[in-house]
N, C-alpha and C positions, 0 to 999 in steps of 0.2 A: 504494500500500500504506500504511497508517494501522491505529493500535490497537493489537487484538492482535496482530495479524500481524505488525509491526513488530516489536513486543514480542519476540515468539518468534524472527523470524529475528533480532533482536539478541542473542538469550542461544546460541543455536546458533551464530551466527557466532564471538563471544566462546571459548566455551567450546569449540567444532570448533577452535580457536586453539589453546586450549592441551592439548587430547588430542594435536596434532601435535606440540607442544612435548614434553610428557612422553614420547611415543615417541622422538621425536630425543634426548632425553636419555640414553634407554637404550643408545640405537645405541652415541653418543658415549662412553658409559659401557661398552657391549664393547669400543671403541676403546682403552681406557684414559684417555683424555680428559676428567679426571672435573672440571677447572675446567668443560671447554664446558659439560658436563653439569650442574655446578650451576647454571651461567648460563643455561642452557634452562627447568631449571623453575621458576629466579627469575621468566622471562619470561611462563612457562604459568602459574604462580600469578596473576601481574596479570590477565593474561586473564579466569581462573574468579575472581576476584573481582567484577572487572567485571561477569560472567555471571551472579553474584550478587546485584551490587546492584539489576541491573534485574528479575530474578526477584522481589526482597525488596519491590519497588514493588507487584508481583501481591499478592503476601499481605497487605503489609499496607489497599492499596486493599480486597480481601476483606473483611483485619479490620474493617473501618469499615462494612462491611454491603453494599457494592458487589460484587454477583456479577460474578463474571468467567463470561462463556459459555462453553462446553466447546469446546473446538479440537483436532483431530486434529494440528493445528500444533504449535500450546502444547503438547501430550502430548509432540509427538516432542522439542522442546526441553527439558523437563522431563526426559525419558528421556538426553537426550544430555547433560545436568547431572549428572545423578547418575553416569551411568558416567563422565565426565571426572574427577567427584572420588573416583571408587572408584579409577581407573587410577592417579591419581596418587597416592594411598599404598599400591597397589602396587610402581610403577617407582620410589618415593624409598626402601621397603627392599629393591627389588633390586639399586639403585645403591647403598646401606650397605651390602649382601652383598657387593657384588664390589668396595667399597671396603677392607673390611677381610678378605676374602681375600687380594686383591692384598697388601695389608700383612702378610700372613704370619700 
C-alpha cells in the first residue's frame, strides 16, 4: 500500500482514534469522572490533529496544481474527519453540561 491509500488509511486511522477517545470521554463523563474525561479528549484532540496535518498535505499538494485522483478511500477518510470533528464539539459541551449540572 503506497500514496493515497496510505494517505487515507493514515487520517482514518488517526482520527477512528480519537472518535473513540471522545466517546470514552462521555462515558467517563456519565461516570462523573470528569478528570479521565478531560484527559481523553486531551488524547483525541492529538489524534485529529495528526488526522489533520496529513489531510493539510492533500490540499495543499492540490494547491500547487497537483491533482489528487478521486478515491472512494480518500472520501471515506474525509467523511470520517469531518464527523470526528463535529463529535467532538458535541461530546466537549455535553461534558460542560453535565459539568456544570453536576455543580449545581
Amino acid at each position: 500500500m503506497d500514496g493515497i491509500e496510505l494517505i487515507a488509511f493514515q487520517i482514518i486511522s488517526n482520527v477512528g482514534t480519537a472518535k473513540s477517545n471522545f466517546i470514552e470521554a462521555l462515558e467517563l463523563a456519565k461516570q462523573k469522572d470528569f478528570e479521565g474525561s478531560d484527559a481523553l479528549i486531551k488524547e483525541g484532540e492529538k489524534y485529529l490533529i495528526e488526522g489533520h496535518k496529513i489531510h493539510s498535505k492533500i490540499v495543499q499538494n492540490e494547491a500547487q496544481g497537483n491533482k489528487t485522483e478521486f478515491s472512494i478511500l480518500l472520501m471515506h477518510a474525509e467523511d470520517q474527519f469531518m464527523s470526528s470533528e463535529t463529535l467532538k464539539l458535541v461530546i466537549v459541551e455535553l461534558i460542560q453540561m453535565r459539568k456544570e449540572y453536576q455543580a449545581g
